[in-house]
C-alpha positions as CSV (number, residue, x, y, z in Angstrom):
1,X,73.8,121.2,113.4
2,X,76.6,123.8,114.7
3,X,79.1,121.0,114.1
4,X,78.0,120.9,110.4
5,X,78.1,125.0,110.0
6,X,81.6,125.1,111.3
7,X,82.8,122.2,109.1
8,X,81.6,124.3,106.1
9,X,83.0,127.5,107.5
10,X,86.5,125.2,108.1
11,X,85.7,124.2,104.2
12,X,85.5,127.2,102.7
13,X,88.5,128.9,104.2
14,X,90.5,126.2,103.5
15,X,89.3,126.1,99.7
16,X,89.4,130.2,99.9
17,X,93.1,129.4,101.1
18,X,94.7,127.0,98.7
19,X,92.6,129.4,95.4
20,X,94.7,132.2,96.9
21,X,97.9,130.3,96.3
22,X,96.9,128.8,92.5
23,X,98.0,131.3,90.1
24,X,95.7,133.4,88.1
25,X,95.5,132.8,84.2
26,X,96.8,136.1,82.7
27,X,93.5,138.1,80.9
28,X,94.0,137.3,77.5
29,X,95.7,140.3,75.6
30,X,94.7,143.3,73.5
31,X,96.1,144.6,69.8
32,X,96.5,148.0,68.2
33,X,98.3,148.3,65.3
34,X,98.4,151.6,64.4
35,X,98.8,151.9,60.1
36,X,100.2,155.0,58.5
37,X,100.1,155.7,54.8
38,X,103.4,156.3,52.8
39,X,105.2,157.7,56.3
40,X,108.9,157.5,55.4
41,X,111.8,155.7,57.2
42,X,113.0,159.4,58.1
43,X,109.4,161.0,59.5
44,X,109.5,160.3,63.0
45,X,111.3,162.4,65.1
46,X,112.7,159.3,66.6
47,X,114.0,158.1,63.0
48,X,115.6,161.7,62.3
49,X,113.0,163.2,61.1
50,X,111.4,167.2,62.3
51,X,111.8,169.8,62.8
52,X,108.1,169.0,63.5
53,X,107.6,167.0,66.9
54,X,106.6,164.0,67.6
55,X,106.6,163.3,71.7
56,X,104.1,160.1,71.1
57,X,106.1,158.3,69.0
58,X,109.1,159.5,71.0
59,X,107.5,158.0,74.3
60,X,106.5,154.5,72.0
61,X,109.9,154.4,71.3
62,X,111.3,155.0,74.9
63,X,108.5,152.2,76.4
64,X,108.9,149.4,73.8
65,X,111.5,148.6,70.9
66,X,112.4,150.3,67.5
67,X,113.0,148.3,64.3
68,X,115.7,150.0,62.0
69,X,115.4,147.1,59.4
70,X,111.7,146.6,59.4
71,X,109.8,146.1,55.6
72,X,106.5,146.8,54.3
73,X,105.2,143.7,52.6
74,X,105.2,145.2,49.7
75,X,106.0,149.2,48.8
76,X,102.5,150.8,47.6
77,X,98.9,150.5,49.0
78,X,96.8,147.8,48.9
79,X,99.7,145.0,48.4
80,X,101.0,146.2,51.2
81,X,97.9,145.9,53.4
82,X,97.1,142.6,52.1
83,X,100.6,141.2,53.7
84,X,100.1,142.6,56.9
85,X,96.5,141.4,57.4
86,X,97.3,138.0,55.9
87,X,100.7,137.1,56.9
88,X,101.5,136.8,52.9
89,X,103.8,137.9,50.2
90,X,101.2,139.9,48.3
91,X,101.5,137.8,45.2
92,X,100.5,134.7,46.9
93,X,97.6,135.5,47.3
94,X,97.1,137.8,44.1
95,X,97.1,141.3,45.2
96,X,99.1,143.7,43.5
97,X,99.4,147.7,43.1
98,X,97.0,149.9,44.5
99,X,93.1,148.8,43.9
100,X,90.9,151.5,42.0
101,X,87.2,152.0,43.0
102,X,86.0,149.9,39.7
103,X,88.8,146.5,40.7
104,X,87.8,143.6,39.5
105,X,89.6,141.9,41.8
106,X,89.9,142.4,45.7
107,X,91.2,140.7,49.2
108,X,90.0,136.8,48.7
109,X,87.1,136.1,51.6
110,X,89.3,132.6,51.6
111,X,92.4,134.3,53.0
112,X,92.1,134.0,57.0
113,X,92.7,137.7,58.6
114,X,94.6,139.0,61.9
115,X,90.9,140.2,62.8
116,X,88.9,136.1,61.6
117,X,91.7,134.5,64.1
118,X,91.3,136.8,66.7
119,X,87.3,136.8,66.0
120,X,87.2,133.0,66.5
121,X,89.4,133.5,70.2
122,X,86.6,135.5,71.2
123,X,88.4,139.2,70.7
124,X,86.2,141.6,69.8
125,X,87.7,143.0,66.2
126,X,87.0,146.8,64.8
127,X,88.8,149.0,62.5
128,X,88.9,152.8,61.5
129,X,90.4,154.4,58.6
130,X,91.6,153.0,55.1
131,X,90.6,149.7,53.9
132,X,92.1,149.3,50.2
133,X,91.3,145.5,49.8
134,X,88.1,145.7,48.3
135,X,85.4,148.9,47.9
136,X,82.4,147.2,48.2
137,X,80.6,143.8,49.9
138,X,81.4,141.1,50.3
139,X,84.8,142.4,50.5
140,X,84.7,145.4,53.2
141,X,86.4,144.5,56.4
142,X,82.6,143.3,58.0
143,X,82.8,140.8,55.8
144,X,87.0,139.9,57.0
145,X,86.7,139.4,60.6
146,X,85.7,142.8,62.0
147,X,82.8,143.7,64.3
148,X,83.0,147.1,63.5
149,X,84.2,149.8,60.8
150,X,84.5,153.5,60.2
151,X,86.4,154.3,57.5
152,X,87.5,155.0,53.6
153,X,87.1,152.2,51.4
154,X,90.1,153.2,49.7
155,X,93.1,156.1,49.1
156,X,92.0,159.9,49.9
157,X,93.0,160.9,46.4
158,X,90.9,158.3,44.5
159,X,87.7,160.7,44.5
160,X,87.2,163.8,41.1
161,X,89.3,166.4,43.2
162,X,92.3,167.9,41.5
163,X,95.5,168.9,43.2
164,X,94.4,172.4,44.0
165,X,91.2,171.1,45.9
166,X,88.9,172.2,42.7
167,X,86.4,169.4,41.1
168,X,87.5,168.1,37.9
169,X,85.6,169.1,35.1
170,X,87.6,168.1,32.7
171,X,86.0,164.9,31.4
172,X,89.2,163.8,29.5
173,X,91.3,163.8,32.8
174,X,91.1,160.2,34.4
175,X,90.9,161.0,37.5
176,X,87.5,163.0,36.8
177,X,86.0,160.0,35.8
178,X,86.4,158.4,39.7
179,X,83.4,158.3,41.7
180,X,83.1,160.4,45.0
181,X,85.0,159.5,48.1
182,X,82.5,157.6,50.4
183,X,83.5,157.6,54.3
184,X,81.6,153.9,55.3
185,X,80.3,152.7,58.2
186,X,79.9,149.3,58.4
187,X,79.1,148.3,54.7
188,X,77.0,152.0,53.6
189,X,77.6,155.4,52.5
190,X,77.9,157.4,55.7
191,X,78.7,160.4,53.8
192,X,80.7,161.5,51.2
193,X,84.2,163.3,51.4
194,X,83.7,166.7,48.9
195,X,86.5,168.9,49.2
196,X,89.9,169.0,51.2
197,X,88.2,170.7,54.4
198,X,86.1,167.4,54.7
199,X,89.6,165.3,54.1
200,X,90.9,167.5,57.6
201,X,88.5,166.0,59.3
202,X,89.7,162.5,59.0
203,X,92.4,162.3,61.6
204,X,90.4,163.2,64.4
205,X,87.3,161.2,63.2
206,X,89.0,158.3,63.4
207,X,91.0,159.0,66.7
208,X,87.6,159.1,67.9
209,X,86.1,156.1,66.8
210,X,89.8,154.5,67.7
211,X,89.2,155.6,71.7
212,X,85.2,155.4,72.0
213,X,86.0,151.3,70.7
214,X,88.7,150.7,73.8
215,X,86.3,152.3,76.0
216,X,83.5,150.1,74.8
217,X,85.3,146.9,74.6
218,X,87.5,147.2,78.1
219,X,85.9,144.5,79.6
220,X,86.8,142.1,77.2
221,X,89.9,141.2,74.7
222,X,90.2,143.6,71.7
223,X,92.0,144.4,67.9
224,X,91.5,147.3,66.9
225,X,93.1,147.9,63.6
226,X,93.8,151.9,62.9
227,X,94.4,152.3,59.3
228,X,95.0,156.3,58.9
229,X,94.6,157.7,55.4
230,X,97.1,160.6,55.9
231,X,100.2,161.1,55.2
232,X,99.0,160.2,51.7
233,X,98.7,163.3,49.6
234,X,96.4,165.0,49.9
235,X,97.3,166.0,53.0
236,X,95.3,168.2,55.4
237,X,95.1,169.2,59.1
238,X,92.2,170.3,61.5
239,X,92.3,173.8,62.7
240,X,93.5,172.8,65.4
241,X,96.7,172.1,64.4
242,X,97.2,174.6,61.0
243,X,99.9,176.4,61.5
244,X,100.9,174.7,64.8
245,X,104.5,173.1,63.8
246,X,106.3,176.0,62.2
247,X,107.1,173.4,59.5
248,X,104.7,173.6,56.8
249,X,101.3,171.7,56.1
250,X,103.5,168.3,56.4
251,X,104.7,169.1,60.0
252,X,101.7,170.0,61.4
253,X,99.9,166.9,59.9
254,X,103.1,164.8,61.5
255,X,102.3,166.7,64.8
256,X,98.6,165.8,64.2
257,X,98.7,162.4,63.4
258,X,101.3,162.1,66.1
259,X,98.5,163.6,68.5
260,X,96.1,161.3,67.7
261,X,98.7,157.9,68.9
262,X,98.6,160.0,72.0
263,X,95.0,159.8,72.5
264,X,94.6,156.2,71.4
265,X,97.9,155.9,74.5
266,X,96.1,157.9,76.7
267,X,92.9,155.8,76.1
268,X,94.8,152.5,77.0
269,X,96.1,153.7,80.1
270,X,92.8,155.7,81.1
271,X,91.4,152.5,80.6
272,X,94.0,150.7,82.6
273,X,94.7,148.2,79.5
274,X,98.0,150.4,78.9
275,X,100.2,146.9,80.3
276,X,98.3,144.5,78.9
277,X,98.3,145.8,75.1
278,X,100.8,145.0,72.4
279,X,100.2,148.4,70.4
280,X,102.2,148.2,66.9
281,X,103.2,151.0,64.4
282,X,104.0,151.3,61.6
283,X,103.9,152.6,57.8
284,X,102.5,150.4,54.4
285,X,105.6,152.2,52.4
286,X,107.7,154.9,51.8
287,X,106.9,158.1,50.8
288,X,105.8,159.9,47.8
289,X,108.7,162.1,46.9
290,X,107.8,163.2,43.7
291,X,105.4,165.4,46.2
292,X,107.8,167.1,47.5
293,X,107.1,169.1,50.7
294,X,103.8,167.2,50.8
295,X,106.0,164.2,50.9
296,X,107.8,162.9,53.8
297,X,111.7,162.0,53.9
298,X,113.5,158.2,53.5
299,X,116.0,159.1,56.1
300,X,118.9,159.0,53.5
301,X,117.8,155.5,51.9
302,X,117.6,155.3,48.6
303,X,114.2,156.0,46.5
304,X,110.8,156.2,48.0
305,X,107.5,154.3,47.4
306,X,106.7,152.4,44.3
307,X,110.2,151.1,44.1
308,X,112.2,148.0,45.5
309,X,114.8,150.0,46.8
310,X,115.1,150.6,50.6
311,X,113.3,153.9,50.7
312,X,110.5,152.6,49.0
313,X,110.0,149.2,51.4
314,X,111.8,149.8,54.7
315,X,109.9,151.7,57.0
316,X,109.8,152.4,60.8
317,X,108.0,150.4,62.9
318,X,107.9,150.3,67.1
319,X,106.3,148.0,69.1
320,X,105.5,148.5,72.7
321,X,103.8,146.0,75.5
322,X,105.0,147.2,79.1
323,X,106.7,144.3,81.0
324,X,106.9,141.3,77.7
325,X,108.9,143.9,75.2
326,X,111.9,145.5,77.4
327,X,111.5,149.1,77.5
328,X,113.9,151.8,75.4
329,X,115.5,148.6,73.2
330,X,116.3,148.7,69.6
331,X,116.6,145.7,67.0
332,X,119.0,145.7,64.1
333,X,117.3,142.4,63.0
334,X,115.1,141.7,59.7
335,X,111.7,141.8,59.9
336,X,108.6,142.7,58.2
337,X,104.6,143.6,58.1
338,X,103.8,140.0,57.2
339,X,105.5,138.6,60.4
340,X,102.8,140.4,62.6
341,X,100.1,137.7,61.7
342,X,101.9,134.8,63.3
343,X,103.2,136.4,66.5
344,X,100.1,138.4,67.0
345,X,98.5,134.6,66.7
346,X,101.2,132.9,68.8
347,X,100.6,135.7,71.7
348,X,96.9,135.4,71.7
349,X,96.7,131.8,71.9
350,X,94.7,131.8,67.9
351,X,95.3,129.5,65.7
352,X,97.3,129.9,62.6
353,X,95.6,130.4,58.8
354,X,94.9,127.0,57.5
355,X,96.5,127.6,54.5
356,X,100.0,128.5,54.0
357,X,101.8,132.1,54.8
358,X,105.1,133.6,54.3
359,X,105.3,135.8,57.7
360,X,107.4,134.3,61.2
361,X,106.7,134.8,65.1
362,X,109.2,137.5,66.5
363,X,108.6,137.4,69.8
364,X,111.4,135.9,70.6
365,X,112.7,139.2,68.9
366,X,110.7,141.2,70.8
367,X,111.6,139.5,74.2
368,X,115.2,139.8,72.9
369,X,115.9,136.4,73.6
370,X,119.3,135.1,73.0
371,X,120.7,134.9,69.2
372,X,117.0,135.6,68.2
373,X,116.8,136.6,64.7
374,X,113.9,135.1,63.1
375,X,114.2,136.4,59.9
376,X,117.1,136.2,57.9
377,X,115.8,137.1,54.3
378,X,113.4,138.9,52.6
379,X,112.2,139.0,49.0
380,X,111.2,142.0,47.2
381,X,108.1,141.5,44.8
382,X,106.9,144.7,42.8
383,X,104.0,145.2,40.0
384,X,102.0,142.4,39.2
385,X,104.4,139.7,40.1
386,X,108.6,140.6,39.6
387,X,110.7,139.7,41.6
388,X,112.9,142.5,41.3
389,X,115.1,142.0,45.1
390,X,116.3,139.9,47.8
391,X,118.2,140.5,50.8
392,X,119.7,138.0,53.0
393,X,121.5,139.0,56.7
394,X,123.3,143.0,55.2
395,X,122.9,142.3,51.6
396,X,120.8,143.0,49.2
397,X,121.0,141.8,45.8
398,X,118.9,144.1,42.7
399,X,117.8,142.1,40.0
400,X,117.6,143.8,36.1
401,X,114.4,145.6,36.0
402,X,112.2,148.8,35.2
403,X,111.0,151.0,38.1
404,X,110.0,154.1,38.6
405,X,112.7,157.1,40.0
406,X,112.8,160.1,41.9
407,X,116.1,161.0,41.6
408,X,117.7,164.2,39.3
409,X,113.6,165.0,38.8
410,X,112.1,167.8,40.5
411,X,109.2,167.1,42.9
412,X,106.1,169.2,42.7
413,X,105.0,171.3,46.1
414,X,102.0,172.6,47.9
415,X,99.8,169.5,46.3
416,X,100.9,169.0,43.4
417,X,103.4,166.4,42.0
418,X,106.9,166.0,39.9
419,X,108.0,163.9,37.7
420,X,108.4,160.1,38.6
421,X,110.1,158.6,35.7
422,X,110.9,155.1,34.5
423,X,114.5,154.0,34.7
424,X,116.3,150.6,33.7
425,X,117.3,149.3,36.8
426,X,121.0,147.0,36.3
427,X,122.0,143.8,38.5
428,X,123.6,145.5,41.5
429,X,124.5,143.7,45.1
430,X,124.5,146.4,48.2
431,X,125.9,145.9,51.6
432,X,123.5,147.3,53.3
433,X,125.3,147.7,57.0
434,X,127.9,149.8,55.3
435,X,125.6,151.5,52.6
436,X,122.4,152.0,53.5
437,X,121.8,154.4,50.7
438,X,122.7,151.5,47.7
439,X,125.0,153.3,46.4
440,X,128.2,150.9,45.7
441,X,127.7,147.8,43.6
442,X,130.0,145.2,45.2
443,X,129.1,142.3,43.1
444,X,132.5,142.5,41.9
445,X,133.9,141.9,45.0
446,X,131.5,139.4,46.4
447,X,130.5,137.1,43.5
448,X,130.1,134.0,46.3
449,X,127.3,135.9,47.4
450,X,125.6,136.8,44.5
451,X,125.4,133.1,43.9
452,X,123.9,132.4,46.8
453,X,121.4,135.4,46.9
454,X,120.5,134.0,43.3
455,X,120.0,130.1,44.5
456,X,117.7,131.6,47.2
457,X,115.9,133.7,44.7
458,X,115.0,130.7,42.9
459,X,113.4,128.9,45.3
460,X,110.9,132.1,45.6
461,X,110.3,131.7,41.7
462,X,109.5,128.1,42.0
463,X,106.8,128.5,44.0
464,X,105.7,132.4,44.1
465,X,107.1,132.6,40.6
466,X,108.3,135.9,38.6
467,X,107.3,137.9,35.6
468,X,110.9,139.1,35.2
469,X,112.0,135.3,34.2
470,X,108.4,134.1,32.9
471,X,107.8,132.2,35.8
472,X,104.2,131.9,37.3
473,X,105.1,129.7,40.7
474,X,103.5,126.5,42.0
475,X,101.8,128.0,45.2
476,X,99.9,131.2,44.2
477,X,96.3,131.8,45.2
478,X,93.3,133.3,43.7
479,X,92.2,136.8,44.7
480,X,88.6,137.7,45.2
481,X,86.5,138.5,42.5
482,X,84.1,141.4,42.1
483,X,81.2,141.1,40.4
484,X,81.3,143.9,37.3
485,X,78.2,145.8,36.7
C-alpha cells in the first residue's frame, strides 16, 4: 500500500514538473477604443494643440505609437462610425451623412460588428456614449453585438435646443421640430437630456459606466467601445472643470475629456489589465470650424469636417498595448478607422466578417515590422456616394466637385455658428509630404501620376461606384431599414 502512495506522490511531482516547463497560453486580450466626436488633427496637446493640457493623451502617446497619417472612414458622423465598426467604406454598406432621429435607414443587422466577432470569441462587449447607426430597435447596439449600453442614440445637438441653450419655440425652425434627447440604457428611455447643464453631465456619466464595466468584466476578456459625444457642439463641462484650463469652454472640455482617458487608464492598471489591453483613440472627423472657439483646430491642414480635404478626414489617432506596440514610436504610414476591424480580429483570434470589407491588419504596423506599410491608398467618399479623392503613398489627387468651405467665412463663437458655404471644388493633385496644407496643385508637373491615381480610382467606381461619374458600383450592400410610423 505505501509502495502505491509514493508511486503517486513520484507521479504527481513529475507531472507537476514537466506542466511547469510547458508554456502558458497567453489570456486572451482586451479592447478599448476610445471615440471622440469632430476632435481635430491639431487638438491634442501631443498633435500641437493647447494651451489647454492634455497629460493622458501625452502619456498614450509616450507608452504606445502616434499615427500622423491616420483617416476617419469617412469625415461626418454616422458614416464615419459605420466604417470603424464594420471594417467598410461607408458606401458599401449604404451609410451616408449623419442619421436624423426619423432615418429611414440605419446600420444593416447583416453587417458583422467589432463587438458580434468578439461576442462569438467569448469577449464580453459594452459600449457607452454615442451610437448614430440607428435610434431605435432593432438597430441599437444590443441588437449589434453588445452586452451592454449607456448612451445617446444619436448627436447632442439633434434634440429642440437652440444655440443659446433656450427651447425652440419657433415651430418654423427645423430643428424645433426634433424630438427630445433620450440618454438609453440598453434599448429604453433612461431619461431625457433638457438643457445644456444636463449635456455637462455626459463626460463623467460615461467615464463611469466606461470604469464600473472593466471592473465588472476583469475576470474575463472585454470590448468596451467608448463613443464620447463631446467635442461636438454643444459643448459643456462639469463644474468640476469650468474655468479650470484658462482657455475657454473648449480647453476645459479638452482637459475634461482628457480626464476621463485617465480614469478609463487608471482603471486598466488598477485592475492590472493595463499590459494586456490594446486601448485605441481616436476621432470620427475633423472639426466644426464654422464654430469657432467652440470648434477645435486641423493643425494647419486644410478644411475641417464635412469636406474631403485633409482637415476634414485625417485625424489623430494613438494606439497603445505595453510590450506588443513599442513604447514612445511614431508612424508616418497610411492608415485608417476601417483597418481596426481586421487587426482587432487578427489579435483576438475572431474570425473575419463573412462578407467582404475594405479595412487591412496593421499590426505588423504597430509591431513596426520591417518595410511594413499595409496601406498604401485610400479613397475619399463624401455625401451619398462621390467619390470626390484618393491618395496613394504622399499624394492625393482631388477630383471636380461641390463641398462645403470654411475658409474667407467668419465662424460664429460662444455656441453659435458661421457661415459654411458651398464652393466648386477644381481637379487638383497635392503632395502631401511637402504640403500638407493642399495648397499647390502639381498636376502640371506630375501628369504620370495623375494617371495612375485616376486608373486606381476606377477600380473603386467599378465596384463601390460614384455619383460624380453616374456610377452605382457592382458590390454595394443594403442598409437597414426602419420601419416608418
Amino acid at each position: 500500500m505505501m509502495k502505491k502512495i509514493m508511486a503517486g506522490v513520484v507521479l504527481a511531482a513529475a507531472v507537476a514538473a514537466v506542466c511547469s516547463f510547458m508554456p502558458r497560453k497567453a489570456p486572451a486580450p482586451n479592447v478599448v477604443i476610445i471615440f471622440m466626436d469632430d476632435m481635430g488633427y491639431g487638438d491634442p496637446a501631443s498633435y500641437g494643440g493647447g494651451p489647454y493640457k492634455t497629460p493622458n493623451l501625452d502619456r498614450m502617446a509616450a507608452h504606445g505609437m502616434r499615427f500622423t497619417h491616420f483617416y476617419a472612414a469617412q469625415a461626418v458622423c454616422s458614416a464615419s462610425r459605420a466604417g470603424l465598426l464594420t471594417g467598410c467604406y461607408p458606401n458599401r454598406i449604404g451609410i451616408h451623412g449623419a442619421l436624423f432621429p426619423a432615418s429611414p435607414t440605419a446600420l444593416s443587422n447583416e453587417e458583422e460588428t467589432i463587438a458580434e466577432l468578439l461576442k462569438a470569441k467569448g469577449y464580453s462587449t459594452g459600449m457607452v456614449g454615442k451610437w448614430h447607426l440607428g435610434s431605435k430597435p432593432p438597430f441599437l447596439p444590443l441588437q449589434n453585438g453588445f452586452d451592454e449600453y449607456l448612451g445617446l442614440p444619436y448627436s447632442n445637438d439633434m434634440w429642440p435646443v437652440d444655440y443659446d441653450g433656450k427651447p425652440i419655440t419657433d415651430t418654423a425652425n427645423r430643428r424645433g421640430k426634433l424630438p427630445p434627447l433620450p440618454l438609453i440604457e440598453g434599448n429604453n428611455t433612461l431619461r431625457i437630456i433638457k438643457t445644456l447643464e444636463d449635456q455637462s453631465e455626459l463626460t463623467s456619466l460615461y467615464t463611469e459606466r466606461a470604469c464600473n464595466f472593466i471592473w465588472a468584466h476583469k475576470k474575463q476578456p472585454f470590448f468596451l467601445y467608448m463613443a464620447h459625444s463631446m467635442p461636438h457642439v454643444p459643448i459643456a463641462v462639469s463644474p468640476k472643470f469650468k474655468g479650470k484650463s484658462g482657455a475657454g469652454l473648449f480647453g476645459d472640455l479638452m482637459e475634461e475629456l482628457d480626464a476621463s482617458i485617465g480614469a478609463v487608464l487608471k482603471t486598466l492598471e488598477e485592475t492590472g489589465l493595463d499590459k494586456n489591453t490594446l486601448v485605441i483613440f481616436t476621432s470620427d472627423n475633423g472639426p466644426w470650424l464654422n464654430f469657432g472657439n467652440h470648434a477645435g483646430n486641423t493643425g494647419g491642414l486644410r478644411e475641417g469636417k464635412g469636406t474631403s480635404f485633409e482637415g476634414g478626414q485625417r485625424v489623430p489617432c494613438i494606439m497603445q498595448w505595453p510590450g506588443q506596440i513599442p513604447a514612445g514610436t511614431i508612424t508616418n504610414a497610411i492608415a485608417s478607422t476601417i483597418d481596426i476591424l481586421p487587426t482587432v480580429a487578427n489579435i483576438c483570434g475572431a474570425k473575419m466578417p463573412a462578407k467582404k470589407i475594405d479595412g487591412l491588419n496593421i499590426l505588423s504596423l504597430l509591431k513596426q515590422e520591417k518595410g511594413a506599410n499595409p496601406r498604401d491608398h485610400f479613397v475619399y467618399y463624401y455625401g451619398t456616394n462621390n467619390l470626390e479623392a484618393i491618395r496613394k503613398g504622399k499624394y492625393k489627387l482631388v477630383f471636380p466637385h461641390k463641398g462645403r468651405t470654411y475658409k474667407n467665412n467668419l465662424p460664429g463663437y460662444d455656441g453659435f455658428p458661421g457661415a459654411q458655404p458651398s464652393i466648386t471644388v477644381p481637379l487638383a493633385l497635392y503632395d502631401l509630404s511637402r504640403d500638407p496644407g493642399e495648397t499647390l496643385d502639381v498636376q502640371q508637373q506630375f501628369p504620370e501620376v495623375v494617371k495612375e491615381l485616376e486608373a486606381l480610382a476606377d477600380q473603386y467606381r467599378q465596384t463601390l461606384g460614384d455619383d460624380l461619374k453616374n456610377m452605382k458600383g457592382t458590390e454595394r450592400r443594403e442598409p437597414g431599414r426602419v420601419a416608418m410610423n
